[in-house]
N, C-alpha and C positions, 0 to 999 in steps of 0.2 A: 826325516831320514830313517830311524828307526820305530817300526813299529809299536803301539803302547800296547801292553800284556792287557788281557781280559778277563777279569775284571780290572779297572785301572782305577789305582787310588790317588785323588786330587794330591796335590803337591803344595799348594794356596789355598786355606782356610777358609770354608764358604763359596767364595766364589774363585775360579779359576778356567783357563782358557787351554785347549787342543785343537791342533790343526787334523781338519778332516781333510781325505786325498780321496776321489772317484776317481776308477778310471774304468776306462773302456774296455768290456769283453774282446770287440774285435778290433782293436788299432793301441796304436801307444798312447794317446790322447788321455788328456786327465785333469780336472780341474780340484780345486781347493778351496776351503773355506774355513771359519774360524769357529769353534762351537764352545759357548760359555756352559760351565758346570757349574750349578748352585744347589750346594748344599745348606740344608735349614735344619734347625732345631726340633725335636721332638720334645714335645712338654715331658718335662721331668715332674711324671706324677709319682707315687707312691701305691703300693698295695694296703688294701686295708688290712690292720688289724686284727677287728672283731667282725663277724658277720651281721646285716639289720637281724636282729630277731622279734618275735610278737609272738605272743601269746593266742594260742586257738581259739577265742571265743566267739567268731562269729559263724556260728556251726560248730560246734564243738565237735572234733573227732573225725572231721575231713580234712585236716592240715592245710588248710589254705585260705589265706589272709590277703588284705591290699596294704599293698608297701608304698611309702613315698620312696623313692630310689635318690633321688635329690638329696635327701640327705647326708648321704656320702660326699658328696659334692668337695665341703672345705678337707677332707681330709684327707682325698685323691688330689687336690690340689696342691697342698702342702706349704700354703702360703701365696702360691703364683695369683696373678689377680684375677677374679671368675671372671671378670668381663671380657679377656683375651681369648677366652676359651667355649665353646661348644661343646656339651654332653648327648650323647647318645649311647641306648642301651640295646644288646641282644641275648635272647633267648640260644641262639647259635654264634661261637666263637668265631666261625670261616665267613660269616656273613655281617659281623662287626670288621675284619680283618680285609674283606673286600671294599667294605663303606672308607673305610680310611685308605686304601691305596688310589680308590677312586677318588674320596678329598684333595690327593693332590694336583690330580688333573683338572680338567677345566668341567667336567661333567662329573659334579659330586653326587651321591646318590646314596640315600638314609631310609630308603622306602621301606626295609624291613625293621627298621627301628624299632622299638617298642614303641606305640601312639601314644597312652597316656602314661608316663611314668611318674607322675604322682601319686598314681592310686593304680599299681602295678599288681593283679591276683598273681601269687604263683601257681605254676602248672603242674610244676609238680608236687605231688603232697609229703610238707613237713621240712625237705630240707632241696634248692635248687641252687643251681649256678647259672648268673648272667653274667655278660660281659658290659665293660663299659669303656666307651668307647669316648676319650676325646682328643677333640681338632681342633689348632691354630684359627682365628678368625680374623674376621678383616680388620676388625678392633684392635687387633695383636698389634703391638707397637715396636717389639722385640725385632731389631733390621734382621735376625737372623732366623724368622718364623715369619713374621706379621703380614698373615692372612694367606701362607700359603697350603696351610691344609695341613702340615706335619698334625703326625698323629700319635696316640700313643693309648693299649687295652691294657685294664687290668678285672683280675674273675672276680666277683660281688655274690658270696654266698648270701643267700635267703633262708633263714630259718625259722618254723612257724613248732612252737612246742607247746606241747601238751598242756591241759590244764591239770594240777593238781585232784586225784580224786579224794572227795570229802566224807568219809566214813561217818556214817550216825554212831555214836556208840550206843552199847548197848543200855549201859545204866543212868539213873541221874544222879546228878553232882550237887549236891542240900550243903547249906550250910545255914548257921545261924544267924540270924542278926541279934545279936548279943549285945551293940553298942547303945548305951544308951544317949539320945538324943538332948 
């Protein structure tokens, strides 16, 4: 009888039921049906902490290193178990942010994902930000995610620092061996 306001916020937890009404531009004619709303979980991860950092030493002085990005893995997790969950990484925040709207439909799509995120160079030199991006998988067991794609990003700074530079000095340093053996 009365309209639902839009946006319309379920009234039953997870899943919940609204009557659809069509009716006809030209006649009074109208028919009805029943439309389930199911809401799911988004992994409650966590923002890191600290950023990966690594030292410049391969090429010293061009700030750019290969990162395992994986490693972050248990600490965005926060305990939740890895095998519920799928990681993926981006170079661009709106194109992690689209990969996860599209996880939850039926045509997922990760093709700008980072490929090898084991041995990730950054791009940019010295210091970047990627995203990372994880999704509910079919693994998920949780009735109130399990394998529907919920998602959830958080930013994963890269930082590649400097090597210490090592001054010769100028004098040498003598001293005796005075111990006798």
């Amino acid at each position: 009888v009365l309209p639902l306001s839009n946006p319309h916020a379920n009234n039953v937890p997870f899943v919940d039921f609204v009557f659809v009404r069509a009716e006809s531009a030209t006649s009074s004619c109208y028919s009805t049906t029943i439309l389930e709303l199911q809401v799911r979980n988004s992994p409650l991860i966590v923002e890191l902490a600290e950023p990966l950092r690594l030292c410049d030493v391969n090429n010293p002085g061009d700030g750019l290193e290969e990162f395992d990005l994986s490693e972050v893995e248990p600490e965005v997790l926060d305990g939740l178990d890895a095998l519920d969950w799928d990681f993926y990484y981006y170079v661009v925040e709106s194109d992690a942010i689209a990969a996860g709207e599209a996880a939850i439909g039926p045509l997922p799509d990760f093709s700008l994902a980072i490929v090898a995120p084991l041995n990730y160079q950054n791009q940019v030199p010295n210091a970047q930000t990627i995203y990372v991006l994880v999704v509910g998988n079919v693994s998920n067991t949780d009735p109130n995610n399990g394998g529907f794609g919920c998602y959830n990003i958080v930013p994963l700074d890269l930082i590649v620092d400097a090597l210490p530079g090592a001054i010769e000095p100028t004098d040498r340093y003598e001293v005796c061996d005075d111990e006798i053996p």
